[in-house]
N, C-alpha and C positions, 0 to 999 in steps of 0.2 A: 504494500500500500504506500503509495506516494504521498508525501506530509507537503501540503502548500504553506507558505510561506505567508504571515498575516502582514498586512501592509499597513504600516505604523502614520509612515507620513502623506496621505494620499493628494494633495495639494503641492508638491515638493520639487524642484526646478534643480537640474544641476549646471552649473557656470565652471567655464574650463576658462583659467585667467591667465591671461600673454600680458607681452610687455604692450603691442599695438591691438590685439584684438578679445572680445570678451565671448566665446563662444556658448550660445544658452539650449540647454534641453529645460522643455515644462512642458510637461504631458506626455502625447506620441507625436505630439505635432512636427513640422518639419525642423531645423535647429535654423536657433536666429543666431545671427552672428553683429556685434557691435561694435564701434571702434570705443576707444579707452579715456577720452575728453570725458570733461565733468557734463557738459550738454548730453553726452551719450549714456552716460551713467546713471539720469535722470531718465529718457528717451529706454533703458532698459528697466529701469523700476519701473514705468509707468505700463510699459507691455506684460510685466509680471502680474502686475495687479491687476491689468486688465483681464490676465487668464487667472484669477484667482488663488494666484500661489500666493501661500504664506509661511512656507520657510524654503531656504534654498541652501544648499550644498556648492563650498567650491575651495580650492585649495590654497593654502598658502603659499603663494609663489612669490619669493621676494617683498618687494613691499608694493608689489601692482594690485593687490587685491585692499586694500587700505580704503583708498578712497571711493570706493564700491560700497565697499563694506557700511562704511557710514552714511551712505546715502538709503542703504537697502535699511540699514537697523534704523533709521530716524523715519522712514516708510511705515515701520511695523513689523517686515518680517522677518521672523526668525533667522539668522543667518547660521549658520554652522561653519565654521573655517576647520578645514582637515588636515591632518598632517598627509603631506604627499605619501608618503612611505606606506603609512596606511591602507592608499588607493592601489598604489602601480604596483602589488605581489601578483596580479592574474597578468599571466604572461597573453600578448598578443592587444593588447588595448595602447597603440602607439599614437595616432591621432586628433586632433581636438575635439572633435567633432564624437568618436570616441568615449574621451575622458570623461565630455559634459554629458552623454549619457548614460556612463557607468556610472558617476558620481550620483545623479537623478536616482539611476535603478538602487543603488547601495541605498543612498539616504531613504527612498521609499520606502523601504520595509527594515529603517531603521539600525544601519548596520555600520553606520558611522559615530565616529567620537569625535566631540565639540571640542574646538582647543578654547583655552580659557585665553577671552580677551577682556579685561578692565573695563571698568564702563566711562565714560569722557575724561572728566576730569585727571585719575588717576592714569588715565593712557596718555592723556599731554604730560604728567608730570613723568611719568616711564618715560616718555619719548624724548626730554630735556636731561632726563639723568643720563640716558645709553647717550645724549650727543656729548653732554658732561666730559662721562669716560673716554668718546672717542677721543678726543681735545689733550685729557689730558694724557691717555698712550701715545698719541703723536707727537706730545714735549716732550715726552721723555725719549721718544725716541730720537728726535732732532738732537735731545742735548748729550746720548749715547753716541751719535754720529759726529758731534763735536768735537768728546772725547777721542774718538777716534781718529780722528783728523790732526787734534794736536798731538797726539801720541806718534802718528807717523811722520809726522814735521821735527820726532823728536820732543818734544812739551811738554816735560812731566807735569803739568799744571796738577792731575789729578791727586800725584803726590803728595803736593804740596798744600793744596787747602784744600776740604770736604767736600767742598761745593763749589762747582764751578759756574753754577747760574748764581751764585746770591752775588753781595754788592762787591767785596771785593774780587770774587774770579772775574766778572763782568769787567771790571775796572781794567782787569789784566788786559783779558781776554780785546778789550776796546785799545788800551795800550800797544800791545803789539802789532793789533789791525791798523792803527797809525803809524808804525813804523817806530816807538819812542824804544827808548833801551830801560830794562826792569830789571832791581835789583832786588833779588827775596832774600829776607835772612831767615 
């Protein structure tokens, strides 16, 4: 006896998300395809609604699925964002066209897991901390390739005082870019 599968979310659209294009399954209908502009991200919410979907399935792809996302959650509906890894274990779904109807068929009968996204607030303040960090991994790595630099010029600056950003290594560090001559004790 063959067990069918009960169908959790029957209203439910899958979006396969590009860098230029938004590929959408809702229903059996044929697949709409959209381009990625805020104008089209509203122009796809409104064809969603129109077919009566209220939650949709699509994948986390970089950070192209973002401003989608907030257009479809301030709409109403449900969004599910999935981890790709999740999706791509059935071999032979290569596609866009594809993905956004497996993703549809999956969420359908509920066989997908929601990633956890923040709700406004707390996801602008996430998004100022991760820019935070990036800011400050990139001074230090500038001020690691410094080191480096005067170490192969010879420089033991690093030796010599702890810090080579604070006031006096800068002092040096601007000294010598001048050409002056510096005497350490």
């Amino acid at each position: 006896m063959k067990q069918q599968l009960m169908m959790i979310h029957p209203r439910a659209a899958g979006i396969d998300i590009g860098s230029k294009s938004f590929y959408v399954s809702a229903e059996e209908e044929a697949i709409r395809v959209f381009p990625t502009f805020t104008s089209d991200c509203h122009a796809l919410r409104e064809y969603l609604l129109s077919k009566g979907i209220t939650t949709v399935a699509m994948e986390s792809t970089g950070v192209y699925w973002v401003n989608l996302y907030s257009v479809l959650e301030e709409a109403g509906i449900e969004v599910y964002l999935v981890n790709g890894r999740d999706v791509k274990n059935v071999p032979g779904r290569k596609s866009d066209v594809k993905d956004c109807q497996w993703l549809r068929q999956l969420h359908s009968y509920g066989l997908l897991r929601k990633s956890f996204i923040p709700k406004g607030d707390i996801r602008k303040v996430r998004s100022y901390l991760r820019l935070r960090q990036d800011h400050i991994r990139a001074g230090a790595t500038q001020v690691h390739l410094m080191q480096k630099a005067l170490t192969q010029m010879n420089i033991r600056l690093a030796e010599v005082i702890n810090d080579i950003t604070g006031a006096s290594g800068l002092r040096i560090i601007r000294a010598i870019l001048e050409g002056k001559e510096i005497q350490v004790s």
